[in-house]
N, CA, C and O atoms as a MOPAC input file, in Angstrom:
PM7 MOZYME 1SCF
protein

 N   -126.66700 1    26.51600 1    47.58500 1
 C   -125.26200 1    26.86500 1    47.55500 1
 C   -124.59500 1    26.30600 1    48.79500 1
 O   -125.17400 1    26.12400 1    49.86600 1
 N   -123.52200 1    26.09200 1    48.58300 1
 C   -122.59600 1    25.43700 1    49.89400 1
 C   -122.03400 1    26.36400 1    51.22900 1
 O   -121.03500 1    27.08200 1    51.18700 1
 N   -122.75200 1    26.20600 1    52.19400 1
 C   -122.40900 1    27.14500 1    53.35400 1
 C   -121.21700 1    27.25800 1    53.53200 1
 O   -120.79900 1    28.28900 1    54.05900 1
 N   -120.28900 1    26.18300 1    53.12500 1
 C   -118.71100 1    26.72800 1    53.42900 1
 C   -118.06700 1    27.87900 1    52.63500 1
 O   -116.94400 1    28.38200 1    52.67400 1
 N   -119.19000 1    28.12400 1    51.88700 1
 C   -118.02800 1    29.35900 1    50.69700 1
 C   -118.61300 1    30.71800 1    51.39800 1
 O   -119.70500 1    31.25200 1    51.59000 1
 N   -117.71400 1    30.87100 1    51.57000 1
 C   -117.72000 1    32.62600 1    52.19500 1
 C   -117.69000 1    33.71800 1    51.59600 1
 O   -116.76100 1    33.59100 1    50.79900 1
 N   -118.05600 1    34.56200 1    51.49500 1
 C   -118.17700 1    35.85300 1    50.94300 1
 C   -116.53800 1    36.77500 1    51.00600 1
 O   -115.90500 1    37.08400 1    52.01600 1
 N   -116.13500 1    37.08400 1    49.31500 1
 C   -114.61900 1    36.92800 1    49.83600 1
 C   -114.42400 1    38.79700 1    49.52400 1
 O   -113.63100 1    39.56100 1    50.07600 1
 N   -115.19100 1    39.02700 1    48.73100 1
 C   -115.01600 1    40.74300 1    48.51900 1
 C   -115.53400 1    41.38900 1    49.75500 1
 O   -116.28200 1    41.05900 1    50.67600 1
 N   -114.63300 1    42.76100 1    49.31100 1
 C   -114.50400 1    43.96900 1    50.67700 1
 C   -114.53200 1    43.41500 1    51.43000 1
 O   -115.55300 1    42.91800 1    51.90500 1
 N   -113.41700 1    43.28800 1    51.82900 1
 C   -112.94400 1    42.88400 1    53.58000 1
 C   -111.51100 1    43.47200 1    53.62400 1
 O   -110.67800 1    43.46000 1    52.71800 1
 N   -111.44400 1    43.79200 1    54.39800 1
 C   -110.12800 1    44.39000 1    55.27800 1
 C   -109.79500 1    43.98600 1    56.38400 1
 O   -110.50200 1    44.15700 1    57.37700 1
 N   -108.26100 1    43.16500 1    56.41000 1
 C   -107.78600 1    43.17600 1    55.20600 1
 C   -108.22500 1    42.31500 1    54.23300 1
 O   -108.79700 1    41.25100 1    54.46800 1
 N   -107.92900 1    42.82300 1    52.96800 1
 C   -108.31400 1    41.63100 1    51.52500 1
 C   -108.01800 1    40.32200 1    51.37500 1
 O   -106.79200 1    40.21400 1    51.39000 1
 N   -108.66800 1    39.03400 1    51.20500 1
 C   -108.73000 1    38.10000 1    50.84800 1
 C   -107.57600 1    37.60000 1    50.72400 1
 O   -107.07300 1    38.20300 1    49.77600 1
 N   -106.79600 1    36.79700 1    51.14400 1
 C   -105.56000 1    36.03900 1    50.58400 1
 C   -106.05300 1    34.93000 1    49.84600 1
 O   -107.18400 1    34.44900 1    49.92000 1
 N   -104.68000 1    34.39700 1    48.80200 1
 C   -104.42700 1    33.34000 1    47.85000 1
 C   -105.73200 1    32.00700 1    48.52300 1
 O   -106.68300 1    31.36900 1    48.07200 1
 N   -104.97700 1    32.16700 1    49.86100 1
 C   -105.35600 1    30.78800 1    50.60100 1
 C   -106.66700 1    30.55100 1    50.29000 1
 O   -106.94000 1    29.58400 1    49.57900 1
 N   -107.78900 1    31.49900 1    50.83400 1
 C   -108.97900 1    31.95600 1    51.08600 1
 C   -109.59700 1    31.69800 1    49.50700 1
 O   -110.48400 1    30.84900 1    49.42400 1
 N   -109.28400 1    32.20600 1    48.59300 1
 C   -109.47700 1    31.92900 1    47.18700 1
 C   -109.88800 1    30.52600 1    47.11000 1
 O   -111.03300 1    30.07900 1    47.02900 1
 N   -108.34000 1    29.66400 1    47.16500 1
 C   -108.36700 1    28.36000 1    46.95800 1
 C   -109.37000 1    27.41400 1    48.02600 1
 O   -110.05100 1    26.44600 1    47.68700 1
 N   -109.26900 1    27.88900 1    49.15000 1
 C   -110.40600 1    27.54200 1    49.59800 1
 C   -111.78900 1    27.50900 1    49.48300 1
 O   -112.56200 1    26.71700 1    50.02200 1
 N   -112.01700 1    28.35900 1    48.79500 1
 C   -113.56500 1    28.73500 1    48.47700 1
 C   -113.66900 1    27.77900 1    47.36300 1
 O   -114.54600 1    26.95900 1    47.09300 1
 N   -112.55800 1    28.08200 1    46.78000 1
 C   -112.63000 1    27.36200 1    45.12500 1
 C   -112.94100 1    25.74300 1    45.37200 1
 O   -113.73500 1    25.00900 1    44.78400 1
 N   -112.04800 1    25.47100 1    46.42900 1
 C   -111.91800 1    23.74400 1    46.54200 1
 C   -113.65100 1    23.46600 1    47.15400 1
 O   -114.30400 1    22.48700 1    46.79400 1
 N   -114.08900 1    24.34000 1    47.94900 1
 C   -115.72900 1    23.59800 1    48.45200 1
 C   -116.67300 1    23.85900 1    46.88700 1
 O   -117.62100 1    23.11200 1    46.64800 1
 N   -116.40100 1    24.64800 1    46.19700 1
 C   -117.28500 1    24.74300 1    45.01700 1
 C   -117.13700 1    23.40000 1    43.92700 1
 O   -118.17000 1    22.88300 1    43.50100 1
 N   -115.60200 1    22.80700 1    43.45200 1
 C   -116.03300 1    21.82800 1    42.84500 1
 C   -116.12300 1    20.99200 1    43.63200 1
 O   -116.41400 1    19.97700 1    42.99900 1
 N   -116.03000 1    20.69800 1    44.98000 1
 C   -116.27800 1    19.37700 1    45.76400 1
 C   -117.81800 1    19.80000 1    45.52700 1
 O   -118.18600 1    19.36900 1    44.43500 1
 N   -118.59700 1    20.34300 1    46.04500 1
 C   -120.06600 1    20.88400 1    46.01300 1
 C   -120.59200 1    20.07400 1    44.02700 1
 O   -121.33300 1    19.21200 1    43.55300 1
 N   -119.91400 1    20.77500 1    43.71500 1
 C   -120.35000 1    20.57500 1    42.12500 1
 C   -120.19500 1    19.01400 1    41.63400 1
 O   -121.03300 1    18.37600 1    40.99600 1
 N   -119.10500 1    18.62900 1    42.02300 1
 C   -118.56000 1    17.42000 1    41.27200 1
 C   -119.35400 1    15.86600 1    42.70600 1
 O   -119.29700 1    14.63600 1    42.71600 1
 N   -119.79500 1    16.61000 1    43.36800 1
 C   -120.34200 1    15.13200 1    44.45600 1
 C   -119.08600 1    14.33800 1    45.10800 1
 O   -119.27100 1    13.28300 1    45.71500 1
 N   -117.70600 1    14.94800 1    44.93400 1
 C   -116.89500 1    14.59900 1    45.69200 1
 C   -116.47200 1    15.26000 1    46.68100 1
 O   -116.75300 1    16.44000 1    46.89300 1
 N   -115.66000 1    14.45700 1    47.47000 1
 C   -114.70400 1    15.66900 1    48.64700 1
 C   -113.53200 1    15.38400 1    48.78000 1
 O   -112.65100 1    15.99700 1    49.38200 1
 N   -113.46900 1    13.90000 1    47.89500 1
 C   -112.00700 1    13.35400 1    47.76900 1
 C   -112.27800 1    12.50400 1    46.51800 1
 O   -113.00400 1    11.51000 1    46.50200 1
 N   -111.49800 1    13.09700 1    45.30100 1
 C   -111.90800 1    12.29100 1    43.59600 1
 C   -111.07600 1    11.04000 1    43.69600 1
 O   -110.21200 1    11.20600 1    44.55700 1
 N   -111.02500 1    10.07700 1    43.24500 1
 C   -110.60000 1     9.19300 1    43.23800 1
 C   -109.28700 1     9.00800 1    42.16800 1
 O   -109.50400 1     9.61200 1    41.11700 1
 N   -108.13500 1     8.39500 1    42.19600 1
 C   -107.20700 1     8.45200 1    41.00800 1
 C   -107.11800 1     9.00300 1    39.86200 1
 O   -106.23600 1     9.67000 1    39.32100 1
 N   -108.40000 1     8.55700 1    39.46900 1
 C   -108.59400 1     8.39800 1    37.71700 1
 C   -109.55500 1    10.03800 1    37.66600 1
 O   -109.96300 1    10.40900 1    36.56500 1
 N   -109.81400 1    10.82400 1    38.79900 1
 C   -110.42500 1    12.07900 1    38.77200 1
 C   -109.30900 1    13.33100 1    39.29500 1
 O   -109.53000 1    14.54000 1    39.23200 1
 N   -108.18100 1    12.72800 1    39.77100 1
 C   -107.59500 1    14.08400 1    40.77400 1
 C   -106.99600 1    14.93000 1    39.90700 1
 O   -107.02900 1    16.10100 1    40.28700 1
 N   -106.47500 1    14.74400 1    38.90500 1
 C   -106.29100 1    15.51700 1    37.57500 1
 C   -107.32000 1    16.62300 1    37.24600 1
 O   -107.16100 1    17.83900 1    37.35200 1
 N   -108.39000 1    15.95400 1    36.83100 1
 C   -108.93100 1    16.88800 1    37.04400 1
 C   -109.61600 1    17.91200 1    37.55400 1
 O   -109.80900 1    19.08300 1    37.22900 1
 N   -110.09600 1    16.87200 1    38.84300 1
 C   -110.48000 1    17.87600 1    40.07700 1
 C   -109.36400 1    18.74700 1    40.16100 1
 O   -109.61600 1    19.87100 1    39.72600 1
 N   -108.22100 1    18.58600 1    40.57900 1
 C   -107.33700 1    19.60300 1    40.90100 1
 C   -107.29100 1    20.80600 1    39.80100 1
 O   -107.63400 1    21.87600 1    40.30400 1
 N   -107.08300 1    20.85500 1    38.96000 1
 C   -106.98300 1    21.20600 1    37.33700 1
 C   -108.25700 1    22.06600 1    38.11100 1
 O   -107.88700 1    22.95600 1    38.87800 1
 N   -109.57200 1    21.87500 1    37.96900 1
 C   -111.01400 1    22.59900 1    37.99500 1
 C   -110.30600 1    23.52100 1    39.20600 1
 O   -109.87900 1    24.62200 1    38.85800 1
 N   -110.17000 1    23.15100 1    40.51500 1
 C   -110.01600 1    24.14800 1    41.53100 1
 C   -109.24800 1    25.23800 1    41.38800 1
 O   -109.65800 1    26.38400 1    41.57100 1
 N   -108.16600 1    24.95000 1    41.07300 1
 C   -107.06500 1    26.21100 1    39.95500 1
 C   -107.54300 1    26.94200 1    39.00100 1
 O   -107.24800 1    28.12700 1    38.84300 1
 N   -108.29700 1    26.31400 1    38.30800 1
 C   -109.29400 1    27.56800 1    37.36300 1
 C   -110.27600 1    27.90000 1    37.88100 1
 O   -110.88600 1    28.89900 1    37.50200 1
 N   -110.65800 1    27.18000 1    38.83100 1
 C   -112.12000 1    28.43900 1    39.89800 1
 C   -111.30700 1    29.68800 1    40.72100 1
 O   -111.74500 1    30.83300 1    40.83600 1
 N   -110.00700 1    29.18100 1    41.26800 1
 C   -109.53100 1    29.74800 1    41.83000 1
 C   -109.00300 1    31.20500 1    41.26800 1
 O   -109.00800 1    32.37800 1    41.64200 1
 N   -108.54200 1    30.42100 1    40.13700 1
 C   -108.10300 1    31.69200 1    39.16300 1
 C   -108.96600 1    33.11700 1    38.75400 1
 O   -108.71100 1    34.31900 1    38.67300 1
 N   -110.29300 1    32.11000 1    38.52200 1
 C   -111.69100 1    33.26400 1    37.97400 1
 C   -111.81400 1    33.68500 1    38.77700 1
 O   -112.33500 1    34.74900 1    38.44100 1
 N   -111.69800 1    33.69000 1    40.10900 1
 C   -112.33400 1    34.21100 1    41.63900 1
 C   -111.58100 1    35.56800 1    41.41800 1
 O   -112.12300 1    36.65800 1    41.24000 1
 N   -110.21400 1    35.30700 1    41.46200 1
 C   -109.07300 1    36.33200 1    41.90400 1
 C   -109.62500 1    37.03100 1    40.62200 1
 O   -110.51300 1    37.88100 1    40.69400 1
 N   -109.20700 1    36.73700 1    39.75200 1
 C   -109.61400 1    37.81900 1    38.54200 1
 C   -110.71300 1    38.47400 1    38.76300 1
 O   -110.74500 1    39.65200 1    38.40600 1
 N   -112.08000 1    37.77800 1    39.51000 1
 C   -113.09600 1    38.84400 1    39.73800 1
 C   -112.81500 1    39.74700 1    41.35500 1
 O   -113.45200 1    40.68000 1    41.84500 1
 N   -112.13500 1    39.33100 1    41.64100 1
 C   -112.42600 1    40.08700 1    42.62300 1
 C   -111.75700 1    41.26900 1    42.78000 1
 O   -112.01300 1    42.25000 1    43.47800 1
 N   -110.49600 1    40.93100 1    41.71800 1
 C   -109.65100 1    41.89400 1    41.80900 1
 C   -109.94900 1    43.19400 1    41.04200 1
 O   -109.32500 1    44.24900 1    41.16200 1
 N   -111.19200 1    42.91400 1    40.08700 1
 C   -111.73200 1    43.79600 1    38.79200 1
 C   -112.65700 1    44.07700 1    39.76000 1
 O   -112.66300 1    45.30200 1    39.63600 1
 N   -113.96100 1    43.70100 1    41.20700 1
 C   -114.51300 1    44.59900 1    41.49800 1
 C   -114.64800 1    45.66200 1    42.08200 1
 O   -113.78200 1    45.60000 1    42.95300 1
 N   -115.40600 1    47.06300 1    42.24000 1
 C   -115.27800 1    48.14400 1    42.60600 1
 C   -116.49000 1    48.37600 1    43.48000 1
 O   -117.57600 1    47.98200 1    43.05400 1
 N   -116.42200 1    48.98200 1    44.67300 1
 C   -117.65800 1    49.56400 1    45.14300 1
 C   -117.22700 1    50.61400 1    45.81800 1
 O   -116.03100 1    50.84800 1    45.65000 1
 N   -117.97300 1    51.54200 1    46.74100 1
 C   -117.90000 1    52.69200 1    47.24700 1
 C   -117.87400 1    52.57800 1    48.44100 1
 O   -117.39000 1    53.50500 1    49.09000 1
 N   -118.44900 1    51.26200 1    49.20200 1
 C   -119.10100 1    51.07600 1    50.21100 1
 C   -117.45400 1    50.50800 1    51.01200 1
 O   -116.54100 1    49.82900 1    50.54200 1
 N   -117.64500 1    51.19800 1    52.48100 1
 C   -116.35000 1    50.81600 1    53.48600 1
 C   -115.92200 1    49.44600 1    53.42200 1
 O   -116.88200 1    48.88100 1    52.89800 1
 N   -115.16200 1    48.70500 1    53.61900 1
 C   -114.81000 1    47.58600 1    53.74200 1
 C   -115.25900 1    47.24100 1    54.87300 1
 O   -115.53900 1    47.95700 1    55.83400 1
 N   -115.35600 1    45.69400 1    54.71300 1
 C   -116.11900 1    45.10000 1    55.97300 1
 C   -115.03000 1    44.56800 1    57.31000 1
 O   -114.04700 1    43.85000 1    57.12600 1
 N   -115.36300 1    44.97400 1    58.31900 1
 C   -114.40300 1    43.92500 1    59.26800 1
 C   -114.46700 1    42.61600 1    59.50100 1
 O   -115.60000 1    42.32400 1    59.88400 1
 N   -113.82200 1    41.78600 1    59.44500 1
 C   -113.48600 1    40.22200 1    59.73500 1
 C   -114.24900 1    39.64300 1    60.60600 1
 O   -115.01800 1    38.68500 1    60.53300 1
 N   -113.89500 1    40.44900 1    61.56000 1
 C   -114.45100 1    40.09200 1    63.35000 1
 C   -116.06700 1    40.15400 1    63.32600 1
 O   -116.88500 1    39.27600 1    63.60100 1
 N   -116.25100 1    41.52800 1    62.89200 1
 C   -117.57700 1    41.43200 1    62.64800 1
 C   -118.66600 1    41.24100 1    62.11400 1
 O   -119.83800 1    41.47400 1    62.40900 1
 N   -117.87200 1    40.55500 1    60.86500 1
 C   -119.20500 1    39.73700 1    60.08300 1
 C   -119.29000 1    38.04200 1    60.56800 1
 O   -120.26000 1    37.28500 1    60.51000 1
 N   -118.16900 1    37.83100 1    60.96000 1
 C   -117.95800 1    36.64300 1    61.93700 1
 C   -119.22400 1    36.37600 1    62.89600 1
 O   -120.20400 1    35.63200 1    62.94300 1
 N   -118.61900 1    37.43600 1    63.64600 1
 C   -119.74100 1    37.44400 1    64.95900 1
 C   -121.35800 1    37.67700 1    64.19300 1
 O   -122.28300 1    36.89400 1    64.40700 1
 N   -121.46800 1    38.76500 1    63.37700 1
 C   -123.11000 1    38.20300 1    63.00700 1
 C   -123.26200 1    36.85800 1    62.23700 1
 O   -124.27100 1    36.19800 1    62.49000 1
 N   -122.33300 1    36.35700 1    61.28600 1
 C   -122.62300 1    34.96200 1    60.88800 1
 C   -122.84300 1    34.28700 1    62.35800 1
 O   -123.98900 1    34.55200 1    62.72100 1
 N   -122.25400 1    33.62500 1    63.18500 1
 C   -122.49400 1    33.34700 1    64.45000 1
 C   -123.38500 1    33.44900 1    65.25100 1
 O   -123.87600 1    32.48700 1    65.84200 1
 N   -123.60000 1    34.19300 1    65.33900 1
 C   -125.21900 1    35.01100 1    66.05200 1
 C   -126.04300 1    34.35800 1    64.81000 1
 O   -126.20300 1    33.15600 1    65.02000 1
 N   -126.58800 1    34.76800 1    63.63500 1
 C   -127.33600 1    34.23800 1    62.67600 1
 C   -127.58700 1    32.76100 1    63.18500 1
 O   -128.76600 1    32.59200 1    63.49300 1
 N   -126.82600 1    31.70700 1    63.34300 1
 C   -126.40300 1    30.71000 1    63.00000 1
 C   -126.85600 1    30.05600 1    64.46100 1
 O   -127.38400 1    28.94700 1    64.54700 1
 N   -126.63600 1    30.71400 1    65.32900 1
 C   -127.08700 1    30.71100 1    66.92500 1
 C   -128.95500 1    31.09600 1    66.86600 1
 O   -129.86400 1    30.74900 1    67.62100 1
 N   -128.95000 1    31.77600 1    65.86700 1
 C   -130.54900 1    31.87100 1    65.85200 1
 C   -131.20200 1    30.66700 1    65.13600 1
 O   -131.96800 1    29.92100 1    65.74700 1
 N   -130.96900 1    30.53200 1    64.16600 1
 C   -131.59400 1    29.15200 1    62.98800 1
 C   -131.47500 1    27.86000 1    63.85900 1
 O   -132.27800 1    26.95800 1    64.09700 1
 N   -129.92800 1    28.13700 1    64.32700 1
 C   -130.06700 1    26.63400 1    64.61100 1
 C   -130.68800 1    26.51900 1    66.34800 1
 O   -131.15400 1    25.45200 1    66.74800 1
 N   -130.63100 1    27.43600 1    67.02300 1
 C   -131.04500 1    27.60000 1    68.49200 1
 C   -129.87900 1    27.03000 1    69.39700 1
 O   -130.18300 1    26.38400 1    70.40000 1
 N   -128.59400 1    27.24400 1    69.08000 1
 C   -127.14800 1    26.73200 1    69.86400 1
 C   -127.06300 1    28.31400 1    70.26300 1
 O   -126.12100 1    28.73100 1    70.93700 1

């Protein structure tokens, strides 16, 4: 899976539009072997990211859990730390 897509449920505050489309855009770049489609593809690349984007929001907005919302800052800082461990920076 592509390290740029982030984990977008429970967080406080909630996920914006942006964040969506972002996630959405590294998944078909990830999928499709591009990062920039060429003419005769941006149609539909673009087209795909808008409907990933779309399914995202729709799921995220339908899920439910019990569990506190997460803080920003601090899943940051353990991604970071994690990331400071694997890689030894």
């Amino acid at each position: 899976m592509c390290r740029s897509i982030k984990m977008l449920f429970n967080f406080d505050p909630p996920v914006t539009d942006e964040e969506v489309r972002a996630a959405s855009l590294q998944y078909v770049r990830k999928i499709s072997g591009f990062s920039k489609p060429s003419k005769a593809n941006e149609a539909a690349f673009l087209a795909a990211i808008e409907e990933v984007a779309g399914a995202s929001t729709r799921l995220l907005r339908s899920l439910e859990t019990n569990a506190p919302p997460k803080n920003r800052e601090e899943e940051a800082a353990k991604a970071k730390a994690r990331g400071a461990a694997r890689f030894g920076t």
